[in-house]
C-alpha positions as CSV (number, residue, x, y, z in Angstrom):
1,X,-175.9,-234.0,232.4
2,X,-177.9,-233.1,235.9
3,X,-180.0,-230.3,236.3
4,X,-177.4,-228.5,238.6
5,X,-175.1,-228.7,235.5
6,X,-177.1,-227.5,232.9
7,X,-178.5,-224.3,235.1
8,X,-174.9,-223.4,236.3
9,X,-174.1,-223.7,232.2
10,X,-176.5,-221.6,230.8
11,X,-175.7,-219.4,228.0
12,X,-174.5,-215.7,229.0
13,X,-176.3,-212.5,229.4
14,X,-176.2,-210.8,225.8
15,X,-173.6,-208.3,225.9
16,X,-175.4,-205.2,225.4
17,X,-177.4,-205.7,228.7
18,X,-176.0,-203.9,232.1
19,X,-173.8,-205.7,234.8
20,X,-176.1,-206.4,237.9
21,X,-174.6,-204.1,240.5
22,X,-173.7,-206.0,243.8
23,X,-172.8,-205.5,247.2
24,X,-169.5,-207.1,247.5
25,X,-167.7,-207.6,250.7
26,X,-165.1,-204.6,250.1
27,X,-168.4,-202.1,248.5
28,X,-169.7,-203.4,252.0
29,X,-166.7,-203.0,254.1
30,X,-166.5,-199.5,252.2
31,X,-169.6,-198.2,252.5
32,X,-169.3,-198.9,256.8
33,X,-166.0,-197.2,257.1
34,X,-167.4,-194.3,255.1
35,X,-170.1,-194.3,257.4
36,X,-168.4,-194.1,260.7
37,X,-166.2,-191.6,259.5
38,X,-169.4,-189.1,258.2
39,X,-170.8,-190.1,261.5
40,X,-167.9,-188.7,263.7
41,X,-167.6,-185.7,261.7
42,X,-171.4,-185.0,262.7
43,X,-170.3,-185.8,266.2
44,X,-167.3,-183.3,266.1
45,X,-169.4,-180.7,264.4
46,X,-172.5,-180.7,266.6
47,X,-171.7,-182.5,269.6
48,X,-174.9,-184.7,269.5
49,X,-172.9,-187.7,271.6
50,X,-175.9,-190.3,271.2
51,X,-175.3,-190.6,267.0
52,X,-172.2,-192.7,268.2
53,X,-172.8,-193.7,271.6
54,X,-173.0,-197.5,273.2
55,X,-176.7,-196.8,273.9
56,X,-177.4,-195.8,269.9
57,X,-175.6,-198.7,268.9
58,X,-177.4,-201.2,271.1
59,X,-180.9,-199.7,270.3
60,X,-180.3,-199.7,266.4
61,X,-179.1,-203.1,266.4
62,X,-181.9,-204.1,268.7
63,X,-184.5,-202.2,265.9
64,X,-182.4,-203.8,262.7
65,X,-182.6,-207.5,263.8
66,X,-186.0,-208.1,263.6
67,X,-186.4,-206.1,259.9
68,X,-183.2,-207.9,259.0
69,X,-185.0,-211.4,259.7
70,X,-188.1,-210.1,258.0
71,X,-186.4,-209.0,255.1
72,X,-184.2,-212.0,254.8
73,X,-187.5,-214.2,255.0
74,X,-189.0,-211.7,251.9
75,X,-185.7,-212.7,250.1
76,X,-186.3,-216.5,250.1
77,X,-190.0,-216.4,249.5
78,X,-188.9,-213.9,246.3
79,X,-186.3,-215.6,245.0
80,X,-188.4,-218.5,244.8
81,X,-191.0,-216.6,242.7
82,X,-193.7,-216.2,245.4
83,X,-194.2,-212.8,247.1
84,X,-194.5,-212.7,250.8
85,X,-196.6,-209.8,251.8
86,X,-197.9,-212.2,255.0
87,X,-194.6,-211.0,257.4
88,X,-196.0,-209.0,259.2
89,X,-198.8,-212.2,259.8
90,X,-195.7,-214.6,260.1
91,X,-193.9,-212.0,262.5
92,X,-197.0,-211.8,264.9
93,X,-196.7,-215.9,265.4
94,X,-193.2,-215.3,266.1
95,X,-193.6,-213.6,268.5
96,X,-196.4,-215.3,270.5
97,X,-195.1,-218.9,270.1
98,X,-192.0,-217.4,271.0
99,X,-193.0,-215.7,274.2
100,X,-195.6,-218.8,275.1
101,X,-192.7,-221.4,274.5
102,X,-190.5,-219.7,276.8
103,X,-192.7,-219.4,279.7
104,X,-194.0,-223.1,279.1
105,X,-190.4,-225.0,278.4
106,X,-188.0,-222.7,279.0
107,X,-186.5,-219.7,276.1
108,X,-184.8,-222.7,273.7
109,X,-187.8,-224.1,273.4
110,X,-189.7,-220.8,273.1
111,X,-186.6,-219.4,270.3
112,X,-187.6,-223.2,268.6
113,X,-191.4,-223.0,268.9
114,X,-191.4,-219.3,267.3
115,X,-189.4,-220.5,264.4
116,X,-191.7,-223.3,264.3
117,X,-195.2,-221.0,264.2
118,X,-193.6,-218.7,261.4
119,X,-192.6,-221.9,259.3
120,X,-196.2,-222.7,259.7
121,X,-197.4,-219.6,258.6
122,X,-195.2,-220.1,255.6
123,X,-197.0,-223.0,255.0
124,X,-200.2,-221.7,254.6
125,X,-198.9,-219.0,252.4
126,X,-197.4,-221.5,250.5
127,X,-200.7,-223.9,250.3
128,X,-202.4,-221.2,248.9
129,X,-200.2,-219.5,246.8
130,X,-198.6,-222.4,245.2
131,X,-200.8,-225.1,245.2
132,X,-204.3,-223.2,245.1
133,X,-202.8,-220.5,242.9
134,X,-204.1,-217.6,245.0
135,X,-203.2,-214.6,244.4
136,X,-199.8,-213.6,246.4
137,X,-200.9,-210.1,247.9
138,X,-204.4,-211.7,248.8
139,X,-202.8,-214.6,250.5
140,X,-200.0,-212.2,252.1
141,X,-203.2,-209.7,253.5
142,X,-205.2,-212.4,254.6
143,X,-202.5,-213.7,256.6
144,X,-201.3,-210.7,258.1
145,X,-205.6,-210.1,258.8
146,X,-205.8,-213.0,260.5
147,X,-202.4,-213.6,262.3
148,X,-203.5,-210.6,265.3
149,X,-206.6,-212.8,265.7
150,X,-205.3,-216.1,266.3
151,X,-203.1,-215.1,268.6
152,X,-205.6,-212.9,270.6
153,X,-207.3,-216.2,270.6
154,X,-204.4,-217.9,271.9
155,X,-203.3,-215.8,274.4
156,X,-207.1,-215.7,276.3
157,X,-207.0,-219.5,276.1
158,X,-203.4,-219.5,277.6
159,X,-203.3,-216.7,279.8
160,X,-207.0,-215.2,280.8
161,X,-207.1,-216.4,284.2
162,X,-203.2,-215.5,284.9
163,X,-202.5,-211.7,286.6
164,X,-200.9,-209.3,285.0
165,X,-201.9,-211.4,281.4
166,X,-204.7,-211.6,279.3
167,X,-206.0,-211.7,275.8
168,X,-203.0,-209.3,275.0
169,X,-200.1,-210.0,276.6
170,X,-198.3,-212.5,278.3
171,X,-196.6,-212.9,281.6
172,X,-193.0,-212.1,281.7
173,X,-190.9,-214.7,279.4
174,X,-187.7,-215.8,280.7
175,X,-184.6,-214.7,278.1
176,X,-182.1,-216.3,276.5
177,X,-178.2,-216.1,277.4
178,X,-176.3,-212.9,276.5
179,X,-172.5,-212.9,275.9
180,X,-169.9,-209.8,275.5
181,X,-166.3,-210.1,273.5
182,X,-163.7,-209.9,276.5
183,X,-162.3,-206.5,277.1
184,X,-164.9,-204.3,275.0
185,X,-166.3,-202.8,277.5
186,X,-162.9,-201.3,278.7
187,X,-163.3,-198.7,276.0
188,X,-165.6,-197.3,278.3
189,X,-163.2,-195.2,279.2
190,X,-161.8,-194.3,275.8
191,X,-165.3,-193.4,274.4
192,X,-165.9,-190.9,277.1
193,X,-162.7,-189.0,275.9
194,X,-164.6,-187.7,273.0
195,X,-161.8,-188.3,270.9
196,X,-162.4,-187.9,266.7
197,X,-163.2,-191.2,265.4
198,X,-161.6,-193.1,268.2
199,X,-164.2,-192.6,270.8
200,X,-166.7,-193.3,268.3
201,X,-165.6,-196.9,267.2
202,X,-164.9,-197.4,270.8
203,X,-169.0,-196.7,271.0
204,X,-170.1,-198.8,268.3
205,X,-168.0,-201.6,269.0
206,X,-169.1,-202.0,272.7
207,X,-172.7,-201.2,271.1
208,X,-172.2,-203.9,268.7
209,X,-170.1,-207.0,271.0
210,X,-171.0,-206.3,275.2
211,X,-174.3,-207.7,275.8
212,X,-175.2,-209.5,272.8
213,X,-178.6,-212.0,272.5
214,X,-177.5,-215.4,271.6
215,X,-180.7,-214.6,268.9
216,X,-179.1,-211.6,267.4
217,X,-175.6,-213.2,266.9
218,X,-178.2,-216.3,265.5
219,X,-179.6,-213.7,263.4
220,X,-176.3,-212.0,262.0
221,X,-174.6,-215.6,261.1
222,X,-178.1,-216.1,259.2
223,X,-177.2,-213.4,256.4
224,X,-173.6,-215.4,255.0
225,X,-175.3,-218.6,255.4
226,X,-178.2,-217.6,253.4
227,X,-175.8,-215.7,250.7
228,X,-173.9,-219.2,250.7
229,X,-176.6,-221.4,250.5
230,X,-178.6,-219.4,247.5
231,X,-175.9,-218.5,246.0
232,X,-173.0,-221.5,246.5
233,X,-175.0,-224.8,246.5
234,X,-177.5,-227.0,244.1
235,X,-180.4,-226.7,246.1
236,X,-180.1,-222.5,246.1
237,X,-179.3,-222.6,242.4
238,X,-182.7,-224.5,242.0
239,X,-184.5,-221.9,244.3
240,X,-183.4,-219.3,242.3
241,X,-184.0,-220.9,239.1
242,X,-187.7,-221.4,239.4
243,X,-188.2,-217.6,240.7
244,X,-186.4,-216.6,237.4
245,X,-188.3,-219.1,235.1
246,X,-190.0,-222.1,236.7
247,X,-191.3,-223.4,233.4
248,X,-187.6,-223.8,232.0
249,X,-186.7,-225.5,235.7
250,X,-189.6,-227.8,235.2
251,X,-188.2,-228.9,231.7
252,X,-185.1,-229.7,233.7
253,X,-186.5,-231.7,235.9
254,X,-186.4,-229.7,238.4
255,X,-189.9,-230.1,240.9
256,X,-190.7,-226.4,241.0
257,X,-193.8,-226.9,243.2
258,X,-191.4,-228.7,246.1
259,X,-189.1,-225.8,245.5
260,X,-191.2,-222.7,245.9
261,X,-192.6,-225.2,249.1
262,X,-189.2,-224.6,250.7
263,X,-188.2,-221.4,249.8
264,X,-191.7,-219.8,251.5
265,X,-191.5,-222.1,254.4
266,X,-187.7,-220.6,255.2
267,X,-189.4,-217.2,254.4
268,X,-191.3,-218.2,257.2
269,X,-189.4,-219.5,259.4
270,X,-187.1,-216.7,259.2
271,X,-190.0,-214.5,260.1
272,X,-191.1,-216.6,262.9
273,X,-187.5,-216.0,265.0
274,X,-188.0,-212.4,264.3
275,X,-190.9,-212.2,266.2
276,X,-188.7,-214.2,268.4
277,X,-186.7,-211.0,269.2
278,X,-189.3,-209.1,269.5
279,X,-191.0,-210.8,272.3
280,X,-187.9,-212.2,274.5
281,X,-185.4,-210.0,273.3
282,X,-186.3,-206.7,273.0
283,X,-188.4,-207.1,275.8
284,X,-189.4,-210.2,278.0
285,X,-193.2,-210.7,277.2
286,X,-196.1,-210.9,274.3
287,X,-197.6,-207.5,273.6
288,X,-200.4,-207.3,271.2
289,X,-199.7,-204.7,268.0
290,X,-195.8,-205.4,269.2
291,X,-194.5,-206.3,265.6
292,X,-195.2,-202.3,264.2
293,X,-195.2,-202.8,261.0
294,X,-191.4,-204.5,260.8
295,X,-192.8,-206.9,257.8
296,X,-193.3,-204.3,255.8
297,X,-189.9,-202.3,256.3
298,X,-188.5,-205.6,256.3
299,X,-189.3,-205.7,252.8
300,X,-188.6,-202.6,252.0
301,X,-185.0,-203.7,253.5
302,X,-185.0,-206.5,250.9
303,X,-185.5,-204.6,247.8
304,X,-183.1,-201.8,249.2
305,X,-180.7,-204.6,248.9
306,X,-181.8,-205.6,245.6
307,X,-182.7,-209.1,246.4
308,X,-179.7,-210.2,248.0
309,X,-178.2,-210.7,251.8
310,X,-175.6,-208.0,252.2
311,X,-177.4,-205.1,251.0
312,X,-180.8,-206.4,252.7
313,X,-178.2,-206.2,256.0
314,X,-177.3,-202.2,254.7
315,X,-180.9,-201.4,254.4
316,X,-181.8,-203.1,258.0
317,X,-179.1,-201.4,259.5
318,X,-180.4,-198.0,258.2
319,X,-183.9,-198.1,259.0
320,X,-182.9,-199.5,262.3
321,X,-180.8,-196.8,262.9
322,X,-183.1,-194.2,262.2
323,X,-185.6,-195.6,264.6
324,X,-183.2,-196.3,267.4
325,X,-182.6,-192.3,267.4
326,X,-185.9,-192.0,268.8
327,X,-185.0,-193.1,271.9
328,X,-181.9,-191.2,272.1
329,X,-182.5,-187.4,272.2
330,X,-184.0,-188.1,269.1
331,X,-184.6,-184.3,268.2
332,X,-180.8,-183.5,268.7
333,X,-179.7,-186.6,267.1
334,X,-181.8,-186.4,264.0
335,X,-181.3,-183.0,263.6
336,X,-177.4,-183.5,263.6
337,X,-177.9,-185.9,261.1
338,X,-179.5,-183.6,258.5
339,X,-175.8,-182.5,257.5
340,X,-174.8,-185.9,256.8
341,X,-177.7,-187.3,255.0
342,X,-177.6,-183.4,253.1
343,X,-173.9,-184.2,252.3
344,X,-174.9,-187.7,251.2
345,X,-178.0,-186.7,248.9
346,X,-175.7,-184.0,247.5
347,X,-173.0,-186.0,246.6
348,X,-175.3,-188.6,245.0
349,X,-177.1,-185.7,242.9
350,X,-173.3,-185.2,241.5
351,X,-172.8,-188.7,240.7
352,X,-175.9,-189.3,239.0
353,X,-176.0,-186.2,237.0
354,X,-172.4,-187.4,235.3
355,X,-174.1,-190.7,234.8
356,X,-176.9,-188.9,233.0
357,X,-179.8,-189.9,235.1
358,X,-181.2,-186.5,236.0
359,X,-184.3,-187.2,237.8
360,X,-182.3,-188.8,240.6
361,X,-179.5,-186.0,240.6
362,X,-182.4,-183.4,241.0
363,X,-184.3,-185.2,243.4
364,X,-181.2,-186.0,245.2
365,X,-180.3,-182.0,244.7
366,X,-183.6,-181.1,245.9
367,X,-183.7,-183.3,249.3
368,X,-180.0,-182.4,249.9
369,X,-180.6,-178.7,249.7
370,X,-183.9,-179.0,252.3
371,X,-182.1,-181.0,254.7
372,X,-179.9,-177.9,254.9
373,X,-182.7,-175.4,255.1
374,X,-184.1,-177.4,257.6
375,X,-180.8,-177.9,259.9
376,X,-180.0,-174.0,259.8
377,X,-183.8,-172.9,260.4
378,X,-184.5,-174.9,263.9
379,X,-182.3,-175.9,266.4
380,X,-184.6,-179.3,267.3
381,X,-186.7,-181.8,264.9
382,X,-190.1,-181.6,265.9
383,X,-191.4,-184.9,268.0
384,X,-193.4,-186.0,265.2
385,X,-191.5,-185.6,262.7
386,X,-188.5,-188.1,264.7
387,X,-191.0,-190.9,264.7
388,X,-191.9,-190.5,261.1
389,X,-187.8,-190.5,260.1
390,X,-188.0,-194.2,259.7
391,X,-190.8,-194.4,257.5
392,X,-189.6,-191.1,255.4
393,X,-185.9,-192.6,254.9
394,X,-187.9,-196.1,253.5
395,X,-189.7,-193.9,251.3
396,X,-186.6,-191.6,250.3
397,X,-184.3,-194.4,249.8
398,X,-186.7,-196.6,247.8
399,X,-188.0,-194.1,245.5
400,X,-183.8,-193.0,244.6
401,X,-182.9,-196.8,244.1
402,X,-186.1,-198.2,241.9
403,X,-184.5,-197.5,239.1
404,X,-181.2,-200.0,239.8
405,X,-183.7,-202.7,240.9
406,X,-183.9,-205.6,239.5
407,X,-186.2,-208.6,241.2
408,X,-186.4,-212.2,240.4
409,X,-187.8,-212.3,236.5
410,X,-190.8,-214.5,238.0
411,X,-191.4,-212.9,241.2
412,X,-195.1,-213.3,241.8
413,X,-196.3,-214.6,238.7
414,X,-198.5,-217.9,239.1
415,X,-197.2,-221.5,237.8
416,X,-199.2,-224.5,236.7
417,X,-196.7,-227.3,235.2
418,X,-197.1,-227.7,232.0
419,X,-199.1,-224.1,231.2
């Protein structure tokens, strides 16, 4: 009997313990509708055009690919047992081998090299994490410490003598290819009519298919293939097993060292073409400080989606959202939203207090009832307060889901064979 077999046979889950709770392609499929439809009532109500318009969509899709490809690198590294707080270091080489391949070779190369420098970044994480046993969080700070510096480094040896460049930031980088779905953007003319729901998925779907990055459709075929290849193959099923308990995949046979190896490489990797976006995507050059902090959210995306691809892609899609809207008429946008998201906290208060759970269903109660106060008091959202709405919705939506988490049983715990 292989390895494979034995871990695909292992005895059950005792009874008495709860059924994981997963995003399934109809939940998902659900959850959008539902979505649209809140969103278009908000639209109807207010008249704030920009929470459905082509320009929102674009911008929020252009803000979720890089926290989705952050988050899905966070999701290899943790199923794999080793935490990756080093994104945000493995994002920043990204994004300058990115940009510096492009304007050197050409953007394939560039959209190869980037992948390349975040794989390497992995690497390191991985030497010293796996092999040296250093602590995960140490190794992830370190790296994210030292990631600004190298490249600063990089980019004065590459581009100090070039105008308009310097130690940080790069000449203009040449782009990859975008394509559109043929005949989207003839709903131009149907999204204009401001029709209930109709206009509106005319607006997200030429947001969402005119003028698409050959990196962002990259990125969006990157969440079923990782679902299938954790989740549907051997060499997933022996990923996951030694971030759930290495020591029993080691009696198996299985070489947990090699295994952690690959799953914080991809982390990286993964990382590495976000940064990608970043710097020849969502614009055409290599800005110092350009990354913002999308590691983090990224894996604040990740455990939103309790460890797994499709609701990682739900949280991306939020926090992206949320920090498109700043660029929109972000005060009227935002502050239409308040009666959705009150709506949404309220409902959730109702459905948690019949479950029992009743510091949830207050808290929910209690944010639901100030996002009316707030809506009916002032006519805009203060300035500040729109570029904070990202952050405050990670915060919001973390702190109402810890208590459904559930991460890999080994996540972050040092292994020695044999100890």
């Amino acid at each position: 009997m292989t390895a494979d077999t034995m871990l695909s046979t292992a005895p059950a889950a005792p009874a008495g313990k709860p059924k994981s709770r997963r995003m399934t392609t109809p939940k998902i499929l659900l959850i959008i509708a539902g979505v649209l439809v809140g969103l278009s009532l908000v639209h109807l109500l207010t008249g704030a055009d920009d929470v459905t318009s082509q320009g929102a969509v674009q911008a929020a899709l252009q803000a979720a690919i890089p926290l989705g490809l952050a988050g899905l690198g966070g999701l290899w590294s943790e199923r794999a047992g080793v935490v990756n707080i080093g994104l945000e270091g493995q994002l920043i080489l990204g994004t300058w081998f990115g940009a510096w391949g492009s304007i050197e070779f050409g953007p394939w190369i560039g959209l190869l090299l980037g992948v390349l420098g975040g794989a390497v970044g992995g690497l390191l994480h991985a030497v010293a994490t796996v092999t040296f046993g250093v602590d995960h969080i140490i190794s992830g700070v370190a790296m994210t410490i030292l990631a600004p510096g190298v490249a600063r480094y990089l980019s004065y040896l590459a581009w100090s003598g070039t105008p308009g460049a310097g130690s940080t930031q790069s000449p203009t980088a040449p782009r990859l290819p975008r394509v559109s779905v043929p005949f989207v953007d003839d709903l131009a003319g149907l999204e204009r009519k401001h029709w209930f729901l109709i206009s509106d998925v005319a607006g997200v779907l030429r947001g969402l298919l005119v003028e698409v990055s050959i990196v962002t459709i990259l990125a969006v075929l990157l969440i079923p293939l990782t679902w299938w290849l954790l989740w549907r193959t051997s060499f997933g099923l022996r990923v996951r097993s030694v971030g759930e308990d290495p020591h029993a995949a080691g009696s198996l046979g299985i070489n947990v060292y090699r295994y952690k190896y690959y799953g914080v490489i991809i982390s990286g990797a993964m990382a590495g073409l976000g940064g990608v976006f970043l710097s020849t995507v969502s614009s055409a050059i290599y800005r110092e400080g350009q990354t913002g902090g999308r590691g983090y959210i990224g894996l604040a995306a990740m455990i939103f989606g309790n460890w797994r691809p499709g609701g990682l892609a739900l949280g991306a899609s939020l926090f992206g959202y949320t920090d498109a809207l700043q660029l929109r008429r972000g005060s009227e946008s935002v502050h239409a939203l308040l009666i959705l998201v009150g709506a949404l906290l309220l409902a959730l208060a109702v459905w948690e207090f019949r479950r029992r759970n009743r510091v949830v269903a207050i808290s929910s109660a209690v944010l639901g009832i100030l996002s009316y106060v707030l809506f009916f008091s002032v006519d805009t959202i203060p300035t500040a307060l729109v570029q904070a709405a990202p952050y405050i919705t990670v915060l919001v939506v973390l702190a109402l889901a810890a208590q459904r988490l559930r991460p890999p049983a080994a996540d972050g715990k040092p292994y020695r064979r044999g100890g």
